[in-house]
C-alpha positions in Angstrom: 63.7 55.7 -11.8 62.6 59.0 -10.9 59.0 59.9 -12.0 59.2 62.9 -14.3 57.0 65.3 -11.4 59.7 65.4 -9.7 60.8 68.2 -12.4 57.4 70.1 -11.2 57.9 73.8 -9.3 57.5 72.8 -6.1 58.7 69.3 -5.7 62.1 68.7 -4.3 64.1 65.3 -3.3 64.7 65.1 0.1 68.3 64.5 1.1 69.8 62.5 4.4 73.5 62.6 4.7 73.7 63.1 0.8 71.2 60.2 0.2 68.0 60.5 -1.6 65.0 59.8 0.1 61.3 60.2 -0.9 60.7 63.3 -2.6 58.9 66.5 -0.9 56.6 69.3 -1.7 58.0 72.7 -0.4 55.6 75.4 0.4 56.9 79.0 0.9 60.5 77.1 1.0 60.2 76.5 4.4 57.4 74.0 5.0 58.1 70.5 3.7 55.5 67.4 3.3 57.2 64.2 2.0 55.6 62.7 -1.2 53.7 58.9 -0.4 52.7 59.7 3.0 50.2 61.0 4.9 50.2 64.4 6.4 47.0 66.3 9.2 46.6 70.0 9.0 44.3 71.3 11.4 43.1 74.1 13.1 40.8 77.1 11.9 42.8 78.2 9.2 43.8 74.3 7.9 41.9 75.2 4.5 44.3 78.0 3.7 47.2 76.0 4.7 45.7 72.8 2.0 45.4 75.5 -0.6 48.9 77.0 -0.4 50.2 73.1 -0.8 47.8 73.3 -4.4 49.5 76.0 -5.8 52.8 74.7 -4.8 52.3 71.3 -6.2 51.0 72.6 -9.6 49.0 69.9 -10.9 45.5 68.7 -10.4 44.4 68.0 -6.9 41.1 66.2 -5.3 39.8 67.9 -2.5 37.2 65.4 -1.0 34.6 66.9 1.9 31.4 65.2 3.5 28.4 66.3 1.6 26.5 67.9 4.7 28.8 70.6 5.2 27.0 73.7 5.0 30.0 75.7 3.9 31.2 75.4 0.6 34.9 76.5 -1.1 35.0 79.6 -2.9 37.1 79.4 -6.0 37.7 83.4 -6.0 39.0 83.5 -2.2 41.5 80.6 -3.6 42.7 82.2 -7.1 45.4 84.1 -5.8 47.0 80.6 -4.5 46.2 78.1 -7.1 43.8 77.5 -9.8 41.2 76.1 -9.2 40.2 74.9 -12.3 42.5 72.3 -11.5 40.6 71.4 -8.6 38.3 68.0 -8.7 35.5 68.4 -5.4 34.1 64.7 -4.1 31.5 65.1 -1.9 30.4 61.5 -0.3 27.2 61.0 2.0 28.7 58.4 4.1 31.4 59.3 6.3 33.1 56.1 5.5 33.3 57.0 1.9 35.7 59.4 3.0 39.0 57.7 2.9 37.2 55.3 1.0 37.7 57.9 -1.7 41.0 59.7 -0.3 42.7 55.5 -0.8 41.6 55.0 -4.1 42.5 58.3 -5.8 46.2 57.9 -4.6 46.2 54.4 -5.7 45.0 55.7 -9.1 48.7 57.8 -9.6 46.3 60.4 -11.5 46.8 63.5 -8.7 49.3 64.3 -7.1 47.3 65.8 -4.2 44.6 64.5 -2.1 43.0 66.2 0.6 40.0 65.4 2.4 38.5 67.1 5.3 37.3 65.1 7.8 34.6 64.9 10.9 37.3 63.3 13.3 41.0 62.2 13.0 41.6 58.4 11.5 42.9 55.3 13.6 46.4 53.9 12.7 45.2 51.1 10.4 43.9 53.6 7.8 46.5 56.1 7.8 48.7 53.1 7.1 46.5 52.2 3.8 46.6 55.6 2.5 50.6 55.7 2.7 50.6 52.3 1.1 47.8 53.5 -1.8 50.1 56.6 -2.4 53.1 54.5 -3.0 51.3 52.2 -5.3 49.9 55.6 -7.4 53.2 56.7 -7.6 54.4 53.4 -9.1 51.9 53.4 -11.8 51.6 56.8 -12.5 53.4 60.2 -14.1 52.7 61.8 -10.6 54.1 61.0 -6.7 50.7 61.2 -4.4 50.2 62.6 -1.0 47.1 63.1 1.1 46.5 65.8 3.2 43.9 65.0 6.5 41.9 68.1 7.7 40.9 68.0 10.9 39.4 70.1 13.7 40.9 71.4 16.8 44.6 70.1 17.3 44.0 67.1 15.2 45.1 63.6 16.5 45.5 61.2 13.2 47.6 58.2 14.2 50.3 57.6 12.4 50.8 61.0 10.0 54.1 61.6 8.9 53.5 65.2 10.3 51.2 67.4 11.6 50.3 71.2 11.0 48.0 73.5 12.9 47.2 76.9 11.0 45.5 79.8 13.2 44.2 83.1 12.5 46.9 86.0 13.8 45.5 88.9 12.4 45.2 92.7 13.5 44.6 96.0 13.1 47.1 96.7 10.0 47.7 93.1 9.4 46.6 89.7 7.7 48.5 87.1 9.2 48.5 83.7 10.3 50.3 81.3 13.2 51.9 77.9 11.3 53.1 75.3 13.5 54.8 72.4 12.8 53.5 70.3 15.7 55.0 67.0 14.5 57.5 65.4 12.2 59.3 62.4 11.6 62.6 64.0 10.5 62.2 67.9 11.8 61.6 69.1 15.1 58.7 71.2 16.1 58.3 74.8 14.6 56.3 77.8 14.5 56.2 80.6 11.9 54.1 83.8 11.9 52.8 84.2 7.8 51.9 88.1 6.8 50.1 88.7 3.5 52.2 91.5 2.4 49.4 92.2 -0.6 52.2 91.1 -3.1 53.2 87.7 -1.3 53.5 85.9 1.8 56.2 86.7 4.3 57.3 84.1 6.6 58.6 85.6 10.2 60.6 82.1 11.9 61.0 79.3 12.3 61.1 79.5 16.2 60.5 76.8 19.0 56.8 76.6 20.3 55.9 77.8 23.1 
């Protein structure tokens, strides 16, 4: 039985040879992350990239981030992409809370978004708990969860079902980002140039990377 979020803007089934698999969360149309698994967006602009999956999904999200972080997130810069009075903010002391956290709230089937930011990609063993936590929330709940790893650099997570890096690509007369699709395992590698056109974003690609 199909869990009624599946109805949600945003959320799509994924199809393979005219078979239904797990669902997926579209963003911009063009970027897919498959519902009940585990997904790393890094890079400098990875925030951006986690907020744009928010809006898309629709519902209330948990964004869970250490507690020493000096920065914090600025509702206003992110009210244009999703509310953020849906948003719930964890902030744990340990660093083992982390996905402490990130596990449990998918197992709860309360949100269907999770993302955590983290001080360095996870081993294979937890990625594998949080995919199994997600499909245990979306067996007991009205939602399908997902979590979303941020990371630094060019990530690393073992075991993701793909990862994203997001880079600054802005100029003189433009806002603009690089998205590449780095990893995936059903598409091949991509990269996109996004534009803030001041009414939306434009999405130049997919191409190969270089």
């Amino acid at each position: 039985m199909s869990p009624p979020s599946l109805t949600k803007a945003g959320l799509l089934p994924g199809l393979i040879d005219g078979r239904a698999e797990r669902p997926v969360l579209s963003v911009l149309s063009q970027f897919r992350f498959a519902r009940t698994r585990t997904h790393e967006v890094c890079g400098p602009a990875r925030r951006f990239l986690a907020v744009l999956m928010a809006g898309a999904d629709g519902g209330r999200f948990l964004w869970i981030r250490p507690r020493w972080l000096p920065d914090r997130l600025y509702p206003d810069g992110m009210v244009r992409w999703c509310e953020p009075g849906r948003m719930v903010e964890v902030a744990p002391v340990r660093t083992e809370d982390l996905l402490w956290c990130t596990e449990e709230a998918l197992r709860s089937g309360t949100v269907g978004l999770v993302v955590v930011e983290l001080p360095q990609p996870p081993a294979l063993t937890p990625v594998r708990r949080l995919n199994l936590a997600a499909e245990e929330g979306a067996s007991r709940g009205s939602v399908v969860p997902m979590a979303v790893l941020l990371t630094a650099g060019n990530g690393g997570a073992a075991g993701v079902e793909s990862r994203w890096h997001m880079g600054f690509a802005h100029g003189p007369d433009r806002t603009a980002w690089r998205v590449t699709r780095m990893r995936d395992r059903t598409l091949p590698p991509a990269r996109w140039l996004m534009t803030d056109t001041g009414i939306d974003l434009h999405l130049s690609g997919p191409v190969a990377p270089e």
